[in-house]
N, C-alpha and C positions, 0 to 999 in steps of 0.2 A: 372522552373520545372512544368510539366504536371503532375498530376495523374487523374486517371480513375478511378473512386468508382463504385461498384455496387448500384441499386437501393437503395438496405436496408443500404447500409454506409451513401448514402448521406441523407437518412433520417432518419439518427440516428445523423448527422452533423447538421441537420437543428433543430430537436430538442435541440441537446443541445444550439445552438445559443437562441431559441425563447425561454428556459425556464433559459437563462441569465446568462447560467456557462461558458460560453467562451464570447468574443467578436467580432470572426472573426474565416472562416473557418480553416485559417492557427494555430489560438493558437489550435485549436482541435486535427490537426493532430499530431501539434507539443508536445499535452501534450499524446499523442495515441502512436506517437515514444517514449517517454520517459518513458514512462513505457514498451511500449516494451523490448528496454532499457535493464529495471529494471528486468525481466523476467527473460529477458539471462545472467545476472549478477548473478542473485540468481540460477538458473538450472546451474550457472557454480561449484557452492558449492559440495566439491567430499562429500565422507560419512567419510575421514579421517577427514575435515574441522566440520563438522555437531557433529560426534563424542567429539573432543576437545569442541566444544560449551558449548556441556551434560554435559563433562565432569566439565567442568570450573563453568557451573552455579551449578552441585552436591555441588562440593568442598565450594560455598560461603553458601550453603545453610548449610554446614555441619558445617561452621567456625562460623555459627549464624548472617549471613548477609540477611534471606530470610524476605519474611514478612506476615505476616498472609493474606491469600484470604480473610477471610471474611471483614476484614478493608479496604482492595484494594477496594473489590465491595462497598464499601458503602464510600469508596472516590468517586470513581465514580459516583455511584448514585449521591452524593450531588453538585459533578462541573457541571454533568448532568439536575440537577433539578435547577441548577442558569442559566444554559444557555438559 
């Protein structure tokens, strides 16, 4: 397979080759598809799907399943600050 890139793709390809997040022009596109992908997967979520989400994360919050933010952020800060 051929592709054609515009100027600015292939030197957004060649970046990320030389700052060592891919290894070859092919994982780039391939991980550029994948998230494509991932895109069209999520915009395929109607608002009944979205709705049930809200609704199902209310319900555990309500059952006493949630967890306090401020402890969340300050898990994070500390796996953050180890890394």
């Amino acid at each position: 397979m051929i592709v054609n890139l515009t100027s600015d793709l292939e030197d957004l390809v060649r970046r990320k080759l030389r700052n060592g997040q891919f290894g070859s022009e092919s994982e780039v596109v391939g991980e550029a598809l994948r998230l494509l992908g991932e895109r069209d997967r999520l915009e395929t979520w109607d608002k009944d799907e979205v709705r049930r989400a809200i609704a199902a994360g209310i319900a555990s919050l309500q059952a006493g399943h949630g967890v306090d933010g401020e402890s969340v952020f300050e898990r994070l800060n500390a796996d953050l600050g180890d890394a």
